[in-house]
N, C-alpha and C positions, 0 to 999 in steps of 0.2 A: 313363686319367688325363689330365686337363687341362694342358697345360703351355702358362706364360706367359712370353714372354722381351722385357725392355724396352732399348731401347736408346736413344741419343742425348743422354746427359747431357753436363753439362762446365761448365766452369768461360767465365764471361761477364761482363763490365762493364754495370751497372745502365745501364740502358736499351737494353738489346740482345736478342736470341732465339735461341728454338731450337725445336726439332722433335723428340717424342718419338715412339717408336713401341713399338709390342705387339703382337711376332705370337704367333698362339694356333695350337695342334692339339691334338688330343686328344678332341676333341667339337667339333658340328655349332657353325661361332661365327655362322651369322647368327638363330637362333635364341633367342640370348640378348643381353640389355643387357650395356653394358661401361664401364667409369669409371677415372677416375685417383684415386690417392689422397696422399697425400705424409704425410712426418713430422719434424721438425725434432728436433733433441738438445734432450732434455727436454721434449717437445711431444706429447701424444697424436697417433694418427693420425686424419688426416679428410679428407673425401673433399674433391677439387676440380673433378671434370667429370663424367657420365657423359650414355651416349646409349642409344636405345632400340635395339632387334632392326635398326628398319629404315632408322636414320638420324634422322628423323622428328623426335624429340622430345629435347633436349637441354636438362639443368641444371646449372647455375655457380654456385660457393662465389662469396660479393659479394665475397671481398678479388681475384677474378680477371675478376670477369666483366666483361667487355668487353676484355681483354686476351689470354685464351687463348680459343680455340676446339677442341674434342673433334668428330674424324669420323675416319669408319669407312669402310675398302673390305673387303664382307664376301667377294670373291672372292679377295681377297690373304690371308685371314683375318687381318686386320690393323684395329691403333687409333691414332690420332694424339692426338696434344696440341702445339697449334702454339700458343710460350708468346712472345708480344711486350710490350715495353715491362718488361722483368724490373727486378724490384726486389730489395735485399738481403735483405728479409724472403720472398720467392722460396726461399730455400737450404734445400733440405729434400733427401731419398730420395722420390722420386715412384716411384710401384706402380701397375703396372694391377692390374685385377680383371674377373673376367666374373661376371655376373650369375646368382643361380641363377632367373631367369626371361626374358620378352622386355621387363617393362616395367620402367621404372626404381626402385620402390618395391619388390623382390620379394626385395633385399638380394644378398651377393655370398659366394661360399664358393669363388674358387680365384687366388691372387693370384701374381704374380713374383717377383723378390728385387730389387725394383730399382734404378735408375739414380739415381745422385747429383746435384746441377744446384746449383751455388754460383754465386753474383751476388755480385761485387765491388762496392764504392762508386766 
């Protein structure tokens, strides 16, 4: 069984960062894609990063892209999310997830309980 564990939330003043991470066991993690997802109070969830098996090839939600950047050390079996320039609309539970394959379209079926991340005005 897959287990995901995220850490590095917290509470930050808009325009400031942080650094998430996801370490994975349970199965082989550089064989599969892996993504961040978040969810705000009363907000569906959706996704905001993911990358492929090998690094390689990486997609961003438009309200983050150019702000956060998703990579992967598949020897640590680990995922970052490195989140700069946070805004109050920023304030969600962000979730890893792994991938049920290597490419990024293959969708995702094993997620964490994750970390909280508030941005202050």
């Amino acid at each position: 069984q897959v287990r995901l564990v995220e850490s590095g939330g917290g509470l930050v003043q808009a325009g400031g960062s942080l650094r998430l991470s996801c370490a994975a066991s349970g199965r082989t993690f550089a064989s599969y894609a892996m993504g961040w997802f978040r969810q705000a109070p009363g907000k569906e969830r959706g996704i905001v990063a993911a990358i492929s098996w090998s690094g390689g090839v990486t997609n961003y939600a438009g309200s983050v892209k150019g702000r956060f950047t998703i990579s992967r050390d598949n020897a640590k079996n680990t995922v970052y999310l490195q989140m700069n320039s946070l805004k109050p609309e920023d304030t969600a539970v962000y979730y890893c997830a792994m991938g049920k394959s290597s490419s990024l379209n293959g969708g995702y079926d094993s997620w964490g309980q994750g970390t909280q991340v508030t941005v202050s005005s």
